[in-house]
PDB file of N, H, CA, C and O in Angstrom:
ATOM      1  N   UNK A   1      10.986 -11.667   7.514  1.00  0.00           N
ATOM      2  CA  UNK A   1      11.337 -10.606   6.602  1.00  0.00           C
ATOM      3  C   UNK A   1      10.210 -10.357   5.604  1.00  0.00           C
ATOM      4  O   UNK A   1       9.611  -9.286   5.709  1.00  0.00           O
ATOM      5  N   UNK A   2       9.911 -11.065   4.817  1.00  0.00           N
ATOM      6  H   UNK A   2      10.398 -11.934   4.732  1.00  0.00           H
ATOM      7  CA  UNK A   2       8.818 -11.600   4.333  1.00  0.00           C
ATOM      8  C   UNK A   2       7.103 -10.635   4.477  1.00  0.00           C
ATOM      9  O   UNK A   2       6.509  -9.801   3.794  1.00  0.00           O
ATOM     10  N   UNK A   3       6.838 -11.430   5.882  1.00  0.00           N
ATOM     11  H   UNK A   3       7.321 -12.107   6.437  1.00  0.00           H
ATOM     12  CA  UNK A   3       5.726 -10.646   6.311  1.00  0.00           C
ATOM     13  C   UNK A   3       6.515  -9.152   6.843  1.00  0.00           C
ATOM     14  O   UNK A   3       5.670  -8.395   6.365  1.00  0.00           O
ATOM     15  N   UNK A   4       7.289  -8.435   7.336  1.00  0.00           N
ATOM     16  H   UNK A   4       7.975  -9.050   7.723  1.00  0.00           H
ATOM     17  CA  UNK A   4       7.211  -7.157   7.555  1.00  0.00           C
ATOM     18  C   UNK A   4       7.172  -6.092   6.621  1.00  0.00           C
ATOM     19  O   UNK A   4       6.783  -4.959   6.906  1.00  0.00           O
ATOM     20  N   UNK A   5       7.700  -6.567   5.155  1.00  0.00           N
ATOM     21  H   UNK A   5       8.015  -7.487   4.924  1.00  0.00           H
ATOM     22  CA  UNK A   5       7.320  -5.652   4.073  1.00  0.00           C
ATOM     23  C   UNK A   5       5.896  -6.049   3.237  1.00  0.00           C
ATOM     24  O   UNK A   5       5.496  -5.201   2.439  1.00  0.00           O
ATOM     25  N   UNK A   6       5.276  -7.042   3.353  1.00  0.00           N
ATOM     26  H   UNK A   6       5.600  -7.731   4.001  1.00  0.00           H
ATOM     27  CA  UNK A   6       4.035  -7.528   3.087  1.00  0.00           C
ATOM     28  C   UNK A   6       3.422  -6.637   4.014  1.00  0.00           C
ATOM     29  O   UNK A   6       3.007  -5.618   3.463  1.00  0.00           O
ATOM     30  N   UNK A   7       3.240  -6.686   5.174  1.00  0.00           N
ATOM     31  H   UNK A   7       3.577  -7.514   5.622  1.00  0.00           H
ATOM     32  CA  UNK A   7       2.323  -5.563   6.092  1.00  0.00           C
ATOM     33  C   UNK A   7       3.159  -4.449   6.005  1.00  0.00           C
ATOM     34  O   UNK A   7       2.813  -3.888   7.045  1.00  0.00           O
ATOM     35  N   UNK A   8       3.966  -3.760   5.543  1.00  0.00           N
ATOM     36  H   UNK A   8       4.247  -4.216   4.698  1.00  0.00           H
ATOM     37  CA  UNK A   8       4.413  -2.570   5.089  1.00  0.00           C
ATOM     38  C   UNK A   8       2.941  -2.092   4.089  1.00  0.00           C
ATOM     39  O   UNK A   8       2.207  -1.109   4.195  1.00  0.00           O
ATOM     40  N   UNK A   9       2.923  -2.920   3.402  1.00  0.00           N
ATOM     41  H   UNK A   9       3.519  -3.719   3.316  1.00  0.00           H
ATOM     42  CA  UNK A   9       2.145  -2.683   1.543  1.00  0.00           C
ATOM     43  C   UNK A   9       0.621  -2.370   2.368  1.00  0.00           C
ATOM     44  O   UNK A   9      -0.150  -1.414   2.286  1.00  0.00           O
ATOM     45  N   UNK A  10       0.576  -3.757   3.267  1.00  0.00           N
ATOM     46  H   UNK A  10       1.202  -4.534   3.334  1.00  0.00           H
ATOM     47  CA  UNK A  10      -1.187  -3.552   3.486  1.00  0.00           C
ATOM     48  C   UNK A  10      -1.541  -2.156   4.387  1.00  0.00           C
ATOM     49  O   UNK A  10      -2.694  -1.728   4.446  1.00  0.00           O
ATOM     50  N   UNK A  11      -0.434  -1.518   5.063  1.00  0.00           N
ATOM     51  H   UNK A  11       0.502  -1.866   5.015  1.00  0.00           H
ATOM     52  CA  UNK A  11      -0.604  -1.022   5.721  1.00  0.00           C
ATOM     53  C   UNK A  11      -1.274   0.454   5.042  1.00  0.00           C
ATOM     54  O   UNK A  11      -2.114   1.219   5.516  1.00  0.00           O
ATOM     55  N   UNK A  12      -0.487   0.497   3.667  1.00  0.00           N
ATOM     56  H   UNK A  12       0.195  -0.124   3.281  1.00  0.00           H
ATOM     57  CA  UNK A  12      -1.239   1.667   3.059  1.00  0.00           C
ATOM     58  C   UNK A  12      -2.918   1.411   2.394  1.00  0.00           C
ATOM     59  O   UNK A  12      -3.522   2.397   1.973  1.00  0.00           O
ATOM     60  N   UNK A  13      -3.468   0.249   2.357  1.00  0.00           N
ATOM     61  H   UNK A  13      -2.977  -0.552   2.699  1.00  0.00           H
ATOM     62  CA  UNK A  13      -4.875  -0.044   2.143  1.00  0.00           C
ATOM     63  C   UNK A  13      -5.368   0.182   3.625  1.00  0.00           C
ATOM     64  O   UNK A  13      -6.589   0.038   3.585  1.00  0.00           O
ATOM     65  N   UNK A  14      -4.963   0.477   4.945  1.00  0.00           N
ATOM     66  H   UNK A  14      -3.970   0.594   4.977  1.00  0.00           H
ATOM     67  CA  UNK A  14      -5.779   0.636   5.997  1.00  0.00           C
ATOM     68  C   UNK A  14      -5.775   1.418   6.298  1.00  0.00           C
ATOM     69  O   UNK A  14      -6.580   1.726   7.177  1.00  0.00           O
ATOM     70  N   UNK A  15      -4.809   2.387   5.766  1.00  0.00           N
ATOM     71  H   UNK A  15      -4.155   2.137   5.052  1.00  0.00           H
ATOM     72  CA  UNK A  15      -5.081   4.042   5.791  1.00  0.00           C
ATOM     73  C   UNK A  15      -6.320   4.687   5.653  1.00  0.00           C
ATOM     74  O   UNK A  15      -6.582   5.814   6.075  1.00  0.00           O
ATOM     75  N   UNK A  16      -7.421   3.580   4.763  1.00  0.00           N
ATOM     76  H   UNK A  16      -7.208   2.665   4.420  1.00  0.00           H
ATOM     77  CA  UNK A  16      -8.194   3.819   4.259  1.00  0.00           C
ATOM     78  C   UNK A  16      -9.529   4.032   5.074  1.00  0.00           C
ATOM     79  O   UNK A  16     -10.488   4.765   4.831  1.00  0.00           O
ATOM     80  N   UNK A  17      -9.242   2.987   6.330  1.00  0.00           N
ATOM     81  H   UNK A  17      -8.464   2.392   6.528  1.00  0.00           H
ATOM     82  CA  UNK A  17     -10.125   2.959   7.101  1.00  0.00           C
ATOM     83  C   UNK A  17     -10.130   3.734   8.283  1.00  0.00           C
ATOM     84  O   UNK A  17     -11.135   4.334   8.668  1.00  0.00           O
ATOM     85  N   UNK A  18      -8.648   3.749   9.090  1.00  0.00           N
ATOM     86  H   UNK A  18      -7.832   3.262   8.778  1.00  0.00           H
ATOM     87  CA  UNK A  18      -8.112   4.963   9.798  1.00  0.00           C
ATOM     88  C   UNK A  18      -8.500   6.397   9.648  1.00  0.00           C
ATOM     89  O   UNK A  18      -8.725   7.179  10.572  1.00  0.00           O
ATOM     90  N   UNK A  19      -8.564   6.707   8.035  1.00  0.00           N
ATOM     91  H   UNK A  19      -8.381   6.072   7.284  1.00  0.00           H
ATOM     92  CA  UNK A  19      -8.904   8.207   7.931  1.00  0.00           C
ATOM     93  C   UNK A  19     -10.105   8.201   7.495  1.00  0.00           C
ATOM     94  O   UNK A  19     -10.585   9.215   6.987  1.00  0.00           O
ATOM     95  N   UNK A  20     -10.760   7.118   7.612  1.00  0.00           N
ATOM     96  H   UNK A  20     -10.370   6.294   8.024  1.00  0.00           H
ATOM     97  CA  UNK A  20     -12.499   7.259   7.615  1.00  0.00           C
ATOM     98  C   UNK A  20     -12.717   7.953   8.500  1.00  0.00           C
ATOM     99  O   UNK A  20     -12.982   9.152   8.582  1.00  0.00           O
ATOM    100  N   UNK A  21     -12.514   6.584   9.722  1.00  0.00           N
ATOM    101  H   UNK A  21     -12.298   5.609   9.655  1.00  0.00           H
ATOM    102  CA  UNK A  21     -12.965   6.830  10.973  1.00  0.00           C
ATOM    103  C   UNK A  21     -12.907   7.919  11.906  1.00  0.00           C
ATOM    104  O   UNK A  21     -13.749   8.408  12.659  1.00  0.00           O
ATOM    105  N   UNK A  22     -11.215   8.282  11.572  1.00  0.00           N
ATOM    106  H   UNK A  22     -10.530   7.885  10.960  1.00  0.00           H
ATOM    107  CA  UNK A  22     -11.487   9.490  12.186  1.00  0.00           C
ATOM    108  C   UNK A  22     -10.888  10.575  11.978  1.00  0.00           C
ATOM    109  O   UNK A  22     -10.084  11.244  12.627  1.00  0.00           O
ATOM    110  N   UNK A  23     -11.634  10.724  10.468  1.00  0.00           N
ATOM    111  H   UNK A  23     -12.287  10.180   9.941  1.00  0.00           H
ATOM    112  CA  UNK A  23     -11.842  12.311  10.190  1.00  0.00           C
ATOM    113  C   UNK A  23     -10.464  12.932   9.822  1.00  0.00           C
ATOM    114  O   UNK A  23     -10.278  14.147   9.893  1.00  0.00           O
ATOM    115  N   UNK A  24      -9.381  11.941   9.374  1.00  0.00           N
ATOM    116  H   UNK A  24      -9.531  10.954   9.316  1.00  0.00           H
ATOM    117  CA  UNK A  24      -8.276  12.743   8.809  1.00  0.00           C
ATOM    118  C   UNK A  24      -7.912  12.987   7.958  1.00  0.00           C
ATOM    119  O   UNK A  24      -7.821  11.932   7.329  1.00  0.00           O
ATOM    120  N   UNK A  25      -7.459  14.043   7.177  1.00  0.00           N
ATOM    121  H   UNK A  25      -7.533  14.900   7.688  1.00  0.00           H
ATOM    122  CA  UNK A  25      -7.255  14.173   5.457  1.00  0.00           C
ATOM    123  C   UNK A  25      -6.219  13.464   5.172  1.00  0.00           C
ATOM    124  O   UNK A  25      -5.353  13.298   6.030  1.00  0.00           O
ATOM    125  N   UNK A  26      -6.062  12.701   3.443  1.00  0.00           N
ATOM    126  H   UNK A  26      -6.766  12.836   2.745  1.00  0.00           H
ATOM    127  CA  UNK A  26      -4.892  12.102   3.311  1.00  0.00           C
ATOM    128  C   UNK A  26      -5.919  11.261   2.426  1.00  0.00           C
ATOM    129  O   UNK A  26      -7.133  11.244   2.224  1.00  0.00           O
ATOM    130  N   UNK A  27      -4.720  10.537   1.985  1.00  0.00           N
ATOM    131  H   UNK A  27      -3.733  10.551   2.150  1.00  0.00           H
ATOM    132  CA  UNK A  27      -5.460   9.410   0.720  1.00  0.00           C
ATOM    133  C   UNK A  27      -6.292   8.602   0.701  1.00  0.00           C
ATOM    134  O   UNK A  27      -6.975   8.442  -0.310  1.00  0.00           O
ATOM    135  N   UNK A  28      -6.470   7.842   1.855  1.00  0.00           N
ATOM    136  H   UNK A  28      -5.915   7.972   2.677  1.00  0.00           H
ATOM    137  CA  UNK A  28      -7.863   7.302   2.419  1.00  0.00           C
ATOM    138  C   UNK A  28      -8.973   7.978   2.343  1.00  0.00           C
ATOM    139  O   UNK A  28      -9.921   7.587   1.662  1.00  0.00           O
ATOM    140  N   UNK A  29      -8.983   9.009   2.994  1.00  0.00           N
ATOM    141  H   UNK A  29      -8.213   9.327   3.547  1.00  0.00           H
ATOM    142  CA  UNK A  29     -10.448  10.339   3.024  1.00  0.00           C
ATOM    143  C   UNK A  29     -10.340  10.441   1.697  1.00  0.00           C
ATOM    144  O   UNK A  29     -11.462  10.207   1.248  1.00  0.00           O
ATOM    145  N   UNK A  30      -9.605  10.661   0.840  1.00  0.00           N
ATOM    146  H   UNK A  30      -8.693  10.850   1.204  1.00  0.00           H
ATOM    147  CA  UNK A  30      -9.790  10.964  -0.637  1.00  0.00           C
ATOM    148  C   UNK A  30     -10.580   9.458  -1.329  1.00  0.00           C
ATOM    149  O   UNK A  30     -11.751   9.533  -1.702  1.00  0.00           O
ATOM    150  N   UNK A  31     -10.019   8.509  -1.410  1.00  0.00           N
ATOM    151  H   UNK A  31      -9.068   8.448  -1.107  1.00  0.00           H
ATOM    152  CA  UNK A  31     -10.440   7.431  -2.007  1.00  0.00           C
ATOM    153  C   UNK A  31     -11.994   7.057  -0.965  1.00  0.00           C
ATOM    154  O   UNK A  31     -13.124   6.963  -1.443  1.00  0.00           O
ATOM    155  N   UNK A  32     -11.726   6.935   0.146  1.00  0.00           N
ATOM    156  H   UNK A  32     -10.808   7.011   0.535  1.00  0.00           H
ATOM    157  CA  UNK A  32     -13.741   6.742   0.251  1.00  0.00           C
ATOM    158  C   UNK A  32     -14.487   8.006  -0.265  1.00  0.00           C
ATOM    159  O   UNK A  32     -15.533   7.717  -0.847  1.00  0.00           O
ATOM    160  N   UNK A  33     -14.188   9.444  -0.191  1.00  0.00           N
ATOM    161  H   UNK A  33     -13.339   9.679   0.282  1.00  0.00           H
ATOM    162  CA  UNK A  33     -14.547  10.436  -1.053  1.00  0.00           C
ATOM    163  C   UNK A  33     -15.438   9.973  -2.538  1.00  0.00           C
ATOM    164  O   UNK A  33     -16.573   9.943  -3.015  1.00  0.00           O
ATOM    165  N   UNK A  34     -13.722   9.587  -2.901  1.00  0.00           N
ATOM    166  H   UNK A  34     -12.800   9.611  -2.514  1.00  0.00           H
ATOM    167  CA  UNK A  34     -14.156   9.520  -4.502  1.00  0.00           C
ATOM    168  C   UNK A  34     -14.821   8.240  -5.024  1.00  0.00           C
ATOM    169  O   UNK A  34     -15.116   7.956  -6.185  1.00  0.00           O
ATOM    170  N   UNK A  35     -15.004   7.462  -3.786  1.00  0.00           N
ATOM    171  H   UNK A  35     -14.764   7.692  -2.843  1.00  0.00           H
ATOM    172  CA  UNK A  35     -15.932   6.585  -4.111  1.00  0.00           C
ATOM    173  C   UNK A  35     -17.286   6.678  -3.807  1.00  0.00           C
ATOM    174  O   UNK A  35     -17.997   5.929  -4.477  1.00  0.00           O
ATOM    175  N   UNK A  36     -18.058   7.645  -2.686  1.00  0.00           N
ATOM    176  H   UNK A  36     -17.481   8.254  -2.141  1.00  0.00           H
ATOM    177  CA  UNK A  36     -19.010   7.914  -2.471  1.00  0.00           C
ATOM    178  C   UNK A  36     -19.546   8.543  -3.850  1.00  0.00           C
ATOM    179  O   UNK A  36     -20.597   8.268  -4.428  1.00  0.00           O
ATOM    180  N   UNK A  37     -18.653   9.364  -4.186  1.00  0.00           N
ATOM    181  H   UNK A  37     -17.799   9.588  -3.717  1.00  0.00           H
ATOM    182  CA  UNK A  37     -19.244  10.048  -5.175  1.00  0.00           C
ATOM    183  C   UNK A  37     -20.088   9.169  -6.647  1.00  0.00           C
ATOM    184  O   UNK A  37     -21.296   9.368  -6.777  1.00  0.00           O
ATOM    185  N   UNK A  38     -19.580   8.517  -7.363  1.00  0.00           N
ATOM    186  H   UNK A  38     -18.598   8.356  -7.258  1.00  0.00           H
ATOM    187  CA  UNK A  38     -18.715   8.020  -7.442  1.00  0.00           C
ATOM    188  C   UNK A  38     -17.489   8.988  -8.717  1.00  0.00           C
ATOM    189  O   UNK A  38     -17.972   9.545  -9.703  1.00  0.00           O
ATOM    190  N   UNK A  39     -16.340   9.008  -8.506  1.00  0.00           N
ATOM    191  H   UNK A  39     -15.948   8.556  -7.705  1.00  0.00           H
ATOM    192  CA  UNK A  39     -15.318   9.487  -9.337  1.00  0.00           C
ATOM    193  C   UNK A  39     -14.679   8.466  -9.612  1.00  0.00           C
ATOM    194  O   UNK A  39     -13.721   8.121  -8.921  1.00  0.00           O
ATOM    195  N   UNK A  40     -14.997   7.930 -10.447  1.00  0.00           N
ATOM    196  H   UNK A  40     -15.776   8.209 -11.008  1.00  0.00           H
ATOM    197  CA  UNK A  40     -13.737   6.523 -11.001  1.00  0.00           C
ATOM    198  C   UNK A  40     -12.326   6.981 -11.651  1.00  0.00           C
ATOM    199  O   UNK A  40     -11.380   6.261 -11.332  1.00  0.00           O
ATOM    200  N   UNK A  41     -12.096   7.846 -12.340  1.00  0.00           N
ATOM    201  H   UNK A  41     -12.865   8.430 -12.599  1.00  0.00           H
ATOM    202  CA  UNK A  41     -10.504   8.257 -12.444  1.00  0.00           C
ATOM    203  C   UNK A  41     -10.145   8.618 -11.272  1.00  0.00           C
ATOM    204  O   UNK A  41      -8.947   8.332 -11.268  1.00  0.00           O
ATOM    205  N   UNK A  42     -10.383   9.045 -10.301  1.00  0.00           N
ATOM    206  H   UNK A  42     -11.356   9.277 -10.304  1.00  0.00           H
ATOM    207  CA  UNK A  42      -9.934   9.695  -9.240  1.00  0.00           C
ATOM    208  C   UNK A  42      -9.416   8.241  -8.714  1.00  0.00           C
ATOM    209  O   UNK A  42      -8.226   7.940  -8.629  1.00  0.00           O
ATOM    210  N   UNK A  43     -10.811   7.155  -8.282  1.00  0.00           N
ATOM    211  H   UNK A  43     -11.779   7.401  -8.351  1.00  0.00           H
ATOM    212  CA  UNK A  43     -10.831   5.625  -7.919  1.00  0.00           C
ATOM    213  C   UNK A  43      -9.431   5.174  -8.641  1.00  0.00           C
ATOM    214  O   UNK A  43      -8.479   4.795  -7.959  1.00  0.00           O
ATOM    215  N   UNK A  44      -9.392   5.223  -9.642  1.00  0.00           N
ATOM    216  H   UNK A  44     -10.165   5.531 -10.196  1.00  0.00           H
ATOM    217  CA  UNK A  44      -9.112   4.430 -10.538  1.00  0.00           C
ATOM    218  C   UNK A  44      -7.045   4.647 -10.284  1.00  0.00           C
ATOM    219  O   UNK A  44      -6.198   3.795 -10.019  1.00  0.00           O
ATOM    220  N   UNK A  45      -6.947   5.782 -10.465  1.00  0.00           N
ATOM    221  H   UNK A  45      -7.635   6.474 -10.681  1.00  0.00           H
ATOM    222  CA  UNK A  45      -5.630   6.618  -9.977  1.00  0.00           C
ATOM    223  C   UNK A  45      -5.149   6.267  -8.608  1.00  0.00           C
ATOM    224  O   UNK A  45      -3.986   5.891  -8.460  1.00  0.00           O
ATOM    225  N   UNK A  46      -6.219   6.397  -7.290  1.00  0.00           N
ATOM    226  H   UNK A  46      -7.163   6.702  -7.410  1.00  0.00           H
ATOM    227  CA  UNK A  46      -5.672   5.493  -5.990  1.00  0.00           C
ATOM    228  C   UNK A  46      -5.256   4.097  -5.791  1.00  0.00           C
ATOM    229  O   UNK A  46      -4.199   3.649  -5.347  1.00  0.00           O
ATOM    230  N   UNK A  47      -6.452   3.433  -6.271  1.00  0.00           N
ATOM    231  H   UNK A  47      -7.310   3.798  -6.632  1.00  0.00           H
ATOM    232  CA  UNK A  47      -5.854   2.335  -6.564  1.00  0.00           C
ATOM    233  C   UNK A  47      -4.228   1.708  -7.340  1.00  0.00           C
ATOM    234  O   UNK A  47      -3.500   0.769  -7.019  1.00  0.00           O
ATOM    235  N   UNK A  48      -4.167   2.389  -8.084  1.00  0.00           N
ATOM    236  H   UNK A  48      -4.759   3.152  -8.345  1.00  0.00           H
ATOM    237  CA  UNK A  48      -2.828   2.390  -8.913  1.00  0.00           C
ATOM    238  C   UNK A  48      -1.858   2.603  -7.771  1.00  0.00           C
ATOM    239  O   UNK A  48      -1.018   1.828  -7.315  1.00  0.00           O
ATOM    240  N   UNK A  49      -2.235   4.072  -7.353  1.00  0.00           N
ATOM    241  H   UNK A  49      -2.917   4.701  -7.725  1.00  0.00           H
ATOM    242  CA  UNK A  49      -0.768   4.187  -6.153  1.00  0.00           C
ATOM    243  C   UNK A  49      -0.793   3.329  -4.974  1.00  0.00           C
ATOM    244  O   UNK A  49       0.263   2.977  -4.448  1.00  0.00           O
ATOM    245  N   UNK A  50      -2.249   2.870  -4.401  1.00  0.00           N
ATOM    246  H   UNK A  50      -3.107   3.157  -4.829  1.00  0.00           H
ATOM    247  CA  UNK A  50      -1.686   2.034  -3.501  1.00  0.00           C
ATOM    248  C   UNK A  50      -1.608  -0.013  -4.049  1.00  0.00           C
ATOM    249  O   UNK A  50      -1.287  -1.056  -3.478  1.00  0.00           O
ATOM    250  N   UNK A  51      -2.016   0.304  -5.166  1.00  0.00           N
ATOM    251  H   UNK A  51      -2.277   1.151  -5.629  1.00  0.00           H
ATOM    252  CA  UNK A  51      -0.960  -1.559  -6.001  1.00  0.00           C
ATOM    253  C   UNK A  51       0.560  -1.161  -6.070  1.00  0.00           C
ATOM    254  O   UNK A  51       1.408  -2.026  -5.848  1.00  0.00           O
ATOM    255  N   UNK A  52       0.865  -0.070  -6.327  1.00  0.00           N
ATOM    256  H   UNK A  52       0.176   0.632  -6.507  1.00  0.00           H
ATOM    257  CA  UNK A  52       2.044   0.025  -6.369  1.00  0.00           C
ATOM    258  C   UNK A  52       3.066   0.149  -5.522  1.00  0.00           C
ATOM    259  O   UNK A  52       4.250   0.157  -5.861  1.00  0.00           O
ATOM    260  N   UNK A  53       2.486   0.286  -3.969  1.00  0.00           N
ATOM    261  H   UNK A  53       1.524   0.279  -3.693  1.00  0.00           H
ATOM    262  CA  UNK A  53       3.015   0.546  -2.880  1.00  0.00           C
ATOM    263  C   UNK A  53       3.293  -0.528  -2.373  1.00  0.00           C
ATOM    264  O   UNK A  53       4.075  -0.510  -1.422  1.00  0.00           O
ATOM    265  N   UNK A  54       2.638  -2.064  -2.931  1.00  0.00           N
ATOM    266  H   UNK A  54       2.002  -2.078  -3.703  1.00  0.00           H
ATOM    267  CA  UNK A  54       2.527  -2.991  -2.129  1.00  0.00           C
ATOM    268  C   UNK A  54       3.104  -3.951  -3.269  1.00  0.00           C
ATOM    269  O   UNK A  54       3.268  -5.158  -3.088  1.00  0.00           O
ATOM    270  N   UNK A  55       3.416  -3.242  -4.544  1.00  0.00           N
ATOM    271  H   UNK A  55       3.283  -2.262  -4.691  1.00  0.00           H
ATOM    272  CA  UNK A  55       4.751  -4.129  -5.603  1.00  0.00           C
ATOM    273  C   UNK A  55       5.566  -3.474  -4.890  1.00  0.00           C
ATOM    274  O   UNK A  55       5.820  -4.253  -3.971  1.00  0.00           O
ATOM    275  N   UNK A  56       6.094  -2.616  -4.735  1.00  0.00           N
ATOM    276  H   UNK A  56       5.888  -1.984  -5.482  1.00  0.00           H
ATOM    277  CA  UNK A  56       7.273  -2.050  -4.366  1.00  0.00           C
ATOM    278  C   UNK A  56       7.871  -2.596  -3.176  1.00  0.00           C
ATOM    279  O   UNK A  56       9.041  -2.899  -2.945  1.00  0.00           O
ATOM    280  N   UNK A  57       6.626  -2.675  -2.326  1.00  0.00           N
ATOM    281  H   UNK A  57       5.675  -2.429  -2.514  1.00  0.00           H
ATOM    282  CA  UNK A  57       6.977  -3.766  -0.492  1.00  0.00           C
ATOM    283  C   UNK A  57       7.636  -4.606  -1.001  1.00  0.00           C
ATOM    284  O   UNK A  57       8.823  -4.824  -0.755  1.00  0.00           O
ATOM    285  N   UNK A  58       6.727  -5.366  -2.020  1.00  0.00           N
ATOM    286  H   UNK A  58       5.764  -5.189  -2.220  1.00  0.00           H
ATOM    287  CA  UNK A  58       7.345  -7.299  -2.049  1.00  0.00           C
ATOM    288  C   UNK A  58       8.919  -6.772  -3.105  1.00  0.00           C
ATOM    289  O   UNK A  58       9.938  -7.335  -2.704  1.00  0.00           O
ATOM    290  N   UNK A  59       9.108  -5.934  -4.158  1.00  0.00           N
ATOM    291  H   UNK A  59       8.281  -5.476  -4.484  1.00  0.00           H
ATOM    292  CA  UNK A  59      10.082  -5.924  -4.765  1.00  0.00           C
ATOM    293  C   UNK A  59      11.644  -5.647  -3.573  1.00  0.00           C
ATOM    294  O   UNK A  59      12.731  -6.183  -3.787  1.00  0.00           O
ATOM    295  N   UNK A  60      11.438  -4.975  -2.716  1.00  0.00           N
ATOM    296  H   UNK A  60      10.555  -4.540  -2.542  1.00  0.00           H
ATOM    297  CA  UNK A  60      12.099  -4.196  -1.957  1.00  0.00           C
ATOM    298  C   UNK A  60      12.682  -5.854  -0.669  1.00  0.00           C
ATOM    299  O   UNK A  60      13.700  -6.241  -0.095  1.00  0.00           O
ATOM    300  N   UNK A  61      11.572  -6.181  -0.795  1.00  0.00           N
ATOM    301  H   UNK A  61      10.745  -5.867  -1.261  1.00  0.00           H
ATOM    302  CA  UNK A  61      11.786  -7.686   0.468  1.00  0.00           C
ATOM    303  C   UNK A  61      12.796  -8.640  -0.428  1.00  0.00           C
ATOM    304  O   UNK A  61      13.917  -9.056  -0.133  1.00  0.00           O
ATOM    305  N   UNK A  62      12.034  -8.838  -1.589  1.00  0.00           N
ATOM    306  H   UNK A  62      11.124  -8.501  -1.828  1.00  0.00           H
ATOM    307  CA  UNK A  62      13.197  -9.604  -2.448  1.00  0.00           C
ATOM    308  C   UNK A  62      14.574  -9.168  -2.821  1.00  0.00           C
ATOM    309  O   UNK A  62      15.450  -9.906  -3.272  1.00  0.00           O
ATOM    310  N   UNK A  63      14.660  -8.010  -2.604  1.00  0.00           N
ATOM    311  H   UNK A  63      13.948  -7.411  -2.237  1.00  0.00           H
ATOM    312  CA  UNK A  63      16.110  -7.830  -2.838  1.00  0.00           C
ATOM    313  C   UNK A  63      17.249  -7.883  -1.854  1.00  0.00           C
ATOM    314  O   UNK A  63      18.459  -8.079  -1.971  1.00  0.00           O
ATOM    315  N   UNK A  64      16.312  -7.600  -0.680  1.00  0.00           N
ATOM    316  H   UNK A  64      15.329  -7.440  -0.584  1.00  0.00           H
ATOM    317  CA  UNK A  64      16.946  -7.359   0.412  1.00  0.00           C
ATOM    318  C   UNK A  64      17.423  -9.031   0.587  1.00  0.00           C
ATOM    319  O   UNK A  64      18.469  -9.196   1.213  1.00  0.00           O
ATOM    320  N   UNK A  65      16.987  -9.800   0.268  1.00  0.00           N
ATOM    321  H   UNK A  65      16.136  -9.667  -0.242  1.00  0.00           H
ATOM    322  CA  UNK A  65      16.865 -11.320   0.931  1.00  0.00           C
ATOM    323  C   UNK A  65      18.174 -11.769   1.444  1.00  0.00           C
ATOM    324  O   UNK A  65      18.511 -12.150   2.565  1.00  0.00           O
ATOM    325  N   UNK A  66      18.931 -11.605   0.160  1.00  0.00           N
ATOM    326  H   UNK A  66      18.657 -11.295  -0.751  1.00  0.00           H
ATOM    327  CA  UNK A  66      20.102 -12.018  -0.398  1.00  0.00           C
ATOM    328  C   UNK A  66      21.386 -10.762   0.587  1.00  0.00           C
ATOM    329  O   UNK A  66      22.557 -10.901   0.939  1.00  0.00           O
ATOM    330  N   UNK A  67      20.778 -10.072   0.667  1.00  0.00           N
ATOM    331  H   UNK A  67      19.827  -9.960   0.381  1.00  0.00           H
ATOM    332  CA  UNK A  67      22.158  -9.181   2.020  1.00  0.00           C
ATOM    333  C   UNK A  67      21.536  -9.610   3.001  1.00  0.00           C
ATOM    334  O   UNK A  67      22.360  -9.621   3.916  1.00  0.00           O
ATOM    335  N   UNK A  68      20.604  -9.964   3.362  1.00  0.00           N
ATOM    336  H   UNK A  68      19.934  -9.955   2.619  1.00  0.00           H
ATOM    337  CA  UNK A  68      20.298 -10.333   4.946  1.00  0.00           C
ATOM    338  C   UNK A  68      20.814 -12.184   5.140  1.00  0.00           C
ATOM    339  O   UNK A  68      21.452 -12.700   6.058  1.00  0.00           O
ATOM    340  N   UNK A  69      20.432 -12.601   4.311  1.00  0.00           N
ATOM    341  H   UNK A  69      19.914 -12.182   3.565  1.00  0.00           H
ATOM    342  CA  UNK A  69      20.717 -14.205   4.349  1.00  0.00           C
ATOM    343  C   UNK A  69      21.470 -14.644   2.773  1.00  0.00           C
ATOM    344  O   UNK A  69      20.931 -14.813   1.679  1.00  0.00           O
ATOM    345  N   UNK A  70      23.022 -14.749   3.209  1.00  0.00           N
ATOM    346  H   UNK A  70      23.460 -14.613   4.098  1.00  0.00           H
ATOM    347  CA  UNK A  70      23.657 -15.777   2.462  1.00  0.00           C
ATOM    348  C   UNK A  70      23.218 -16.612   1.648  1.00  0.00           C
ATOM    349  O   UNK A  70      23.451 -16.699   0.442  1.00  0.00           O
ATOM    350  N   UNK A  71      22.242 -17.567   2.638  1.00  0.00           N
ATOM    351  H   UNK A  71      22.053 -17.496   3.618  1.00  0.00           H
ATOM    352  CA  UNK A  71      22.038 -18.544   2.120  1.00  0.00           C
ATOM    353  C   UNK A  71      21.298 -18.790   0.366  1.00  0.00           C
ATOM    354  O   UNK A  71      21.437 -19.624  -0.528  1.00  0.00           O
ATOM    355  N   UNK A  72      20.731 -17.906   0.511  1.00  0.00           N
ATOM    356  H   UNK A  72      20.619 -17.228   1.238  1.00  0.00           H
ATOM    357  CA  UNK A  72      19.705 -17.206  -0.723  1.00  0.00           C
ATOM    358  C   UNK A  72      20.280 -17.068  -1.599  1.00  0.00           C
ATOM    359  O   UNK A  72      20.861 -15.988  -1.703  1.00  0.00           O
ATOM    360  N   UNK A  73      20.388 -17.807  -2.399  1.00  0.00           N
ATOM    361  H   UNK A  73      19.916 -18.685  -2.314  1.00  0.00           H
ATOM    362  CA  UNK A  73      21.092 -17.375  -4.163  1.00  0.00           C
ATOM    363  C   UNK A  73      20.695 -16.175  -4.680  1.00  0.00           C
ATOM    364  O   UNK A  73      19.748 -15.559  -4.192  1.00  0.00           O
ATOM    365  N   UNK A  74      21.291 -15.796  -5.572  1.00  0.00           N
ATOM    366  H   UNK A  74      22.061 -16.297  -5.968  1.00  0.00           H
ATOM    367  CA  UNK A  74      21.388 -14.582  -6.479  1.00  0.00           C
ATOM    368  C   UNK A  74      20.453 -14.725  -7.618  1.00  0.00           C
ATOM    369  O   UNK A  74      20.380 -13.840  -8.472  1.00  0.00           O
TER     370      UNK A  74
END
């Protein structure tokens, strides 16, 4: 359970490399963009949304714990 919302989170940092490679628009192409350049608020703003994508994974795994397994205290 664990690792599938953990690679949920990473999965939006490899977006990064996916839409390098090949050539697709979306937040990746934006963030190597705005790092070539360099644009650090722009940087600075992606980063934020994708830390937050990958609190939200692990917040979302922990809650779930406890309806999937009993055993797991409250």
């Amino acid at each position: 359970m664990t690792l599938v919302f953990v690679n949920l989170g990473r999965t939006v940092a490899g977006v990064i490399l996916v839409e390098t490679v090949f050539s697709w628009p979306g937040l990746g192409g934006l963030f190597y963009q705005a790092l070539s350049v360099p644009d650090l608020p722009l940087v600075q703003g992606l980063f934020f949304v994708f830390a937050s994508a990958v609190i939200v994974m692990n917040t979302l795994a922990d809650l779930l714990y406890p309806l999937l397994d009993p055993r797991v205290g409250r």
